[in-house]
Gaussian input, Z-matrix of N, CA and C with variables (Angstrom, degrees):
# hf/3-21g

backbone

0 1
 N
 C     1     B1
 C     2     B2     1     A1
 N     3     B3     2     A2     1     D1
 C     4     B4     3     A3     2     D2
 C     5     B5     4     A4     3     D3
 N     6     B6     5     A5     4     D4
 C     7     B7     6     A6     5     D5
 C     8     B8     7     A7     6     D6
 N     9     B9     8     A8     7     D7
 C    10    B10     9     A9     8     D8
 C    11    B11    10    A10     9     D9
 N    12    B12    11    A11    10    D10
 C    13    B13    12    A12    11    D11
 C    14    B14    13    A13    12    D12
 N    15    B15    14    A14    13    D13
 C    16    B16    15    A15    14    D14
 C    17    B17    16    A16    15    D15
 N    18    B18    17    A17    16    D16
 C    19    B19    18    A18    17    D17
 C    20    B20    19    A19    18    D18
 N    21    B21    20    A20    19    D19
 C    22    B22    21    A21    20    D20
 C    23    B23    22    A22    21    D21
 N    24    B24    23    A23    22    D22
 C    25    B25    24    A24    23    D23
 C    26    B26    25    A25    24    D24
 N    27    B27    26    A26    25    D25
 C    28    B28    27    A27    26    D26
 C    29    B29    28    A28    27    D27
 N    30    B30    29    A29    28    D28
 C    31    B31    30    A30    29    D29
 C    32    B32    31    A31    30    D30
 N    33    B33    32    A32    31    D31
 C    34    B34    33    A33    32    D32
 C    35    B35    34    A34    33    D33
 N    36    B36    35    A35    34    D34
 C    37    B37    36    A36    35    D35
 C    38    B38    37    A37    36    D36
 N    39    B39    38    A38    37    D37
 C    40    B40    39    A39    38    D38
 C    41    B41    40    A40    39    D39
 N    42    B42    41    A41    40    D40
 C    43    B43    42    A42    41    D41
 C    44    B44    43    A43    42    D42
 N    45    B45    44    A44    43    D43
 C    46    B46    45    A45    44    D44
 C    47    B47    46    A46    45    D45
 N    48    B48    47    A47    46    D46
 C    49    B49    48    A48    47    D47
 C    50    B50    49    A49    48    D48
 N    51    B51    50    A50    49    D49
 C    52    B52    51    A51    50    D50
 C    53    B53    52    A52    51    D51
 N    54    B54    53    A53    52    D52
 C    55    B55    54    A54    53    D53
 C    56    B56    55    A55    54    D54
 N    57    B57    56    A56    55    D55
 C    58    B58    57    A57    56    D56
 C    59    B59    58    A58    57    D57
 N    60    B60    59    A59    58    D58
 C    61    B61    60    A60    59    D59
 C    62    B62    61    A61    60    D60
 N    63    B63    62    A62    61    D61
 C    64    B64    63    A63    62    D62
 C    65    B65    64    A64    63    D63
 N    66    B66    65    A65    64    D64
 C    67    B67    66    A66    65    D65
 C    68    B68    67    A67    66    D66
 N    69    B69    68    A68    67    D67
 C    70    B70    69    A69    68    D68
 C    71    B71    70    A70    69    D69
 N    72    B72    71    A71    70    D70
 C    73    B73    72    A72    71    D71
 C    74    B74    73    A73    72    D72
 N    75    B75    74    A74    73    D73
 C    76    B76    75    A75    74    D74
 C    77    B77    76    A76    75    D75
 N    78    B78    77    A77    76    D76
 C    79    B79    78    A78    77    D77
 C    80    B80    79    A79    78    D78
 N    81    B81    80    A80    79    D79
 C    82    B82    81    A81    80    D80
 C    83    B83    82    A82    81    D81
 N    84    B84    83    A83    82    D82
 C    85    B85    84    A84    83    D83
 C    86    B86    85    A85    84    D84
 N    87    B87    86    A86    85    D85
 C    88    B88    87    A87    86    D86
 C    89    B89    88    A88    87    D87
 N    90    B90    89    A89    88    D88
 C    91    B91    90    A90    89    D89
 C    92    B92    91    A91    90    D90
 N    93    B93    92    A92    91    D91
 C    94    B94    93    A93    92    D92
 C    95    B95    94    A94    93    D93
 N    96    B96    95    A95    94    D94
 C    97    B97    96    A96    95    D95
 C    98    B98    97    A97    96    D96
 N    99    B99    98    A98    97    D97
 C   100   B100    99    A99    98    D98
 C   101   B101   100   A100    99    D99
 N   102   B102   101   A101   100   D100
 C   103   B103   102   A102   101   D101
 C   104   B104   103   A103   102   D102
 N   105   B105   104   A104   103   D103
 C   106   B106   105   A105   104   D104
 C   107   B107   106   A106   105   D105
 N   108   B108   107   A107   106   D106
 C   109   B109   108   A108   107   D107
 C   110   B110   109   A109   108   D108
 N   111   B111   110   A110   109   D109
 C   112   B112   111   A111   110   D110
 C   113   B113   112   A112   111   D111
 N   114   B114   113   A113   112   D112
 C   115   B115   114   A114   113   D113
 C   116   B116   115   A115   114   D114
 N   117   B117   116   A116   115   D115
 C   118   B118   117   A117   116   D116
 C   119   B119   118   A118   117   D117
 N   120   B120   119   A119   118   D118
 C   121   B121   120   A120   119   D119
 C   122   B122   121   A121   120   D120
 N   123   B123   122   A122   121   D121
 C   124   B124   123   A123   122   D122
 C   125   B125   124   A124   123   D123
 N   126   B126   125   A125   124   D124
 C   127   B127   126   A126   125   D125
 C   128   B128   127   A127   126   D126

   B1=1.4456
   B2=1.5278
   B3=1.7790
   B4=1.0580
   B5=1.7489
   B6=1.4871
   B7=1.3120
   B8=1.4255
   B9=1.3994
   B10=1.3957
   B11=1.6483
   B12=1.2570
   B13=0.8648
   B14=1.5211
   B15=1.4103
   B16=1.4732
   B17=1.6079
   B18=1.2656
   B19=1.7998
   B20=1.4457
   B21=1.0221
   B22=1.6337
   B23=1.1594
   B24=1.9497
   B25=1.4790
   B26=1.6327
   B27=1.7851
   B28=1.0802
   B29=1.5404
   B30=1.5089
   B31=1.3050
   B32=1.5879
   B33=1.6069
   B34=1.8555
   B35=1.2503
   B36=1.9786
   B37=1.8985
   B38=1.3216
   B39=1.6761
   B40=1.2984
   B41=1.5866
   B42=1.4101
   B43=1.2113
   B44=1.2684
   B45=0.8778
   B46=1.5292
   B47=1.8552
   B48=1.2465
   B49=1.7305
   B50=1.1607
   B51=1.1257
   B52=1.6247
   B53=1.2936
   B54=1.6915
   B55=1.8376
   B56=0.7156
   B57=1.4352
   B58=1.5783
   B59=1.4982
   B60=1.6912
   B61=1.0874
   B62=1.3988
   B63=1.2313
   B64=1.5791
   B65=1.7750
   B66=1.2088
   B67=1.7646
   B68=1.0244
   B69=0.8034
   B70=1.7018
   B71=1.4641
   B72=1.5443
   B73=1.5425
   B74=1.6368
   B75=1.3885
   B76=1.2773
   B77=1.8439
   B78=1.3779
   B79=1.8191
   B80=1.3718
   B81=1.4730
   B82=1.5308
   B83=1.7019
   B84=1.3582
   B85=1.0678
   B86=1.0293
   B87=1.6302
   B88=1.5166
   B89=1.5418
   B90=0.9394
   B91=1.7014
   B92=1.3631
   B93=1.6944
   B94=1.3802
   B95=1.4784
   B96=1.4417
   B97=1.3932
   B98=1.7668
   B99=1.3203
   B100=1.6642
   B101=1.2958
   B102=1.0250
   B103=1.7603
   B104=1.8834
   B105=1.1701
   B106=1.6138
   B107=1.4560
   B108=1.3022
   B109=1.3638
   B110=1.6369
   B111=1.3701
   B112=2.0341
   B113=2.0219
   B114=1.2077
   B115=1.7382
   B116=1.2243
   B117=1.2846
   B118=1.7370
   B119=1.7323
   B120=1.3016
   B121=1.1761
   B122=1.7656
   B123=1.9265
   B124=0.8309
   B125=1.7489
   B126=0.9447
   B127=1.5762
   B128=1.5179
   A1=108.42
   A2=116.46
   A3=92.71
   A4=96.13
   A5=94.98
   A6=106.08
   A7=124.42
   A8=145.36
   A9=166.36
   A10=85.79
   A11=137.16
   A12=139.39
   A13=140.95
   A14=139.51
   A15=133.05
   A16=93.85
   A17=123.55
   A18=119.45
   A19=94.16
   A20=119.60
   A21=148.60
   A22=85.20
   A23=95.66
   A24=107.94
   A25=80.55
   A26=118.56
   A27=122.12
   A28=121.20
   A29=113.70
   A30=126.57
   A31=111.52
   A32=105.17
   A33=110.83
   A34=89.85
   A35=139.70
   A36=111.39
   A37=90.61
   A38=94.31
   A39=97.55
   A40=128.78
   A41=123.43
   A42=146.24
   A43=121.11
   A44=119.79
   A45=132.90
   A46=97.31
   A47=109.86
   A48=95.39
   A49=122.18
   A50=139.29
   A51=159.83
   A52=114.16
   A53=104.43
   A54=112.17
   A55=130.08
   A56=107.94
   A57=112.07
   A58=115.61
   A59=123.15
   A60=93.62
   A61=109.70
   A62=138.58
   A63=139.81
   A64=108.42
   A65=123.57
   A66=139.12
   A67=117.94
   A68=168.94
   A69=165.85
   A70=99.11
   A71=101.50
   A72=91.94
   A73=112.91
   A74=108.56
   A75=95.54
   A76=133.94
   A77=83.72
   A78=109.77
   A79=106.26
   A80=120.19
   A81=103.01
   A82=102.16
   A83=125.29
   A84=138.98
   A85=104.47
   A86=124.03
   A87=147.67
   A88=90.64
   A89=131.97
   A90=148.92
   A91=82.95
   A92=140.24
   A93=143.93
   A94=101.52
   A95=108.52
   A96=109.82
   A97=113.53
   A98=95.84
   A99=87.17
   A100=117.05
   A101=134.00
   A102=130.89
   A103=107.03
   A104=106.62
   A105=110.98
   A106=75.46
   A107=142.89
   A108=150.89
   A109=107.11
   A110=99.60
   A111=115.73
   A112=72.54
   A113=121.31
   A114=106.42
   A115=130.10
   A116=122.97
   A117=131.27
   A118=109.02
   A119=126.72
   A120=117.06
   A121=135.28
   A122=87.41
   A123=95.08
   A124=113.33
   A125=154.92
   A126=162.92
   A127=93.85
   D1=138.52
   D2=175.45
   D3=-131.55
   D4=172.02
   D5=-159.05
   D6=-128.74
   D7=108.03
   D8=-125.65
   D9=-85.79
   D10=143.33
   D11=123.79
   D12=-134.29
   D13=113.15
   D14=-141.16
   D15=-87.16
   D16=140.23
   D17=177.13
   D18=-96.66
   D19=148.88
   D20=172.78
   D21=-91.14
   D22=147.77
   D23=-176.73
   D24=-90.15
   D25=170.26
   D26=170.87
   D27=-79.32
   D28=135.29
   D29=173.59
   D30=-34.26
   D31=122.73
   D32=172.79
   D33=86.59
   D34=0.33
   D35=171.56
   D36=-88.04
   D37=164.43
   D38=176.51
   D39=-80.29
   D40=16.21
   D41=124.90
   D42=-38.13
   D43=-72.51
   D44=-170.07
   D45=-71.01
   D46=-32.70
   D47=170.99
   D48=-77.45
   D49=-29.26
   D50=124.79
   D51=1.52
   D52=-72.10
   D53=152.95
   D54=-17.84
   D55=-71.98
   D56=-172.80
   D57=-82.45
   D58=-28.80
   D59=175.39
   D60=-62.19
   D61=-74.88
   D62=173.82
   D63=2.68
   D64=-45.39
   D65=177.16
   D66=-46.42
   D67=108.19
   D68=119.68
   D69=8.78
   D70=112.59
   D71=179.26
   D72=-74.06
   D73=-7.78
   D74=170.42
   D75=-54.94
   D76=-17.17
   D77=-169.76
   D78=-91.79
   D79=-4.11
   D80=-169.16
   D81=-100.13
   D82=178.76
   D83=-178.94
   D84=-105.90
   D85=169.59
   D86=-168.44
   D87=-63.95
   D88=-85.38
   D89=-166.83
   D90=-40.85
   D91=-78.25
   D92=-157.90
   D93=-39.51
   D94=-44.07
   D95=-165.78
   D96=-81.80
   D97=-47.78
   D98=165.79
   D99=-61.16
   D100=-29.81
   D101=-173.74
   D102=-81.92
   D103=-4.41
   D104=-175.07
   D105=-95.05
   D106=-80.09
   D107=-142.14
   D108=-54.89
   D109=-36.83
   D110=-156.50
   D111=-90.88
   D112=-80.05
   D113=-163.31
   D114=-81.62
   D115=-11.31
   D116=175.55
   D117=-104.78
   D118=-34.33
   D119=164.43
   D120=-65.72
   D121=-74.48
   D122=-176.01
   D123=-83.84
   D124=85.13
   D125=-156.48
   D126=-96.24

């Protein structure tokens, strides 16, 4: 059997900030949200 799996860009690339902005911040989590703030804001 084989099995799909999508990789997440890593937390703080600028991929992964991209993500989330695109996200509904309504959808993100506590941690999601501090880690947008700690690597896409504040740099």
């Amino acid at each position: 059997m084989l099995s799909l799996t999508a990789c997440a860009p890593e937390v703080g690339s600028e991929a992964w900030c991209k993500q989330m902005k695109e996200k509904q911040s309504g959808d993100w989590t506590a941690n999601e949200a501090a880690d947008y703030a700690k690597h896409c804001v504040f740099k």
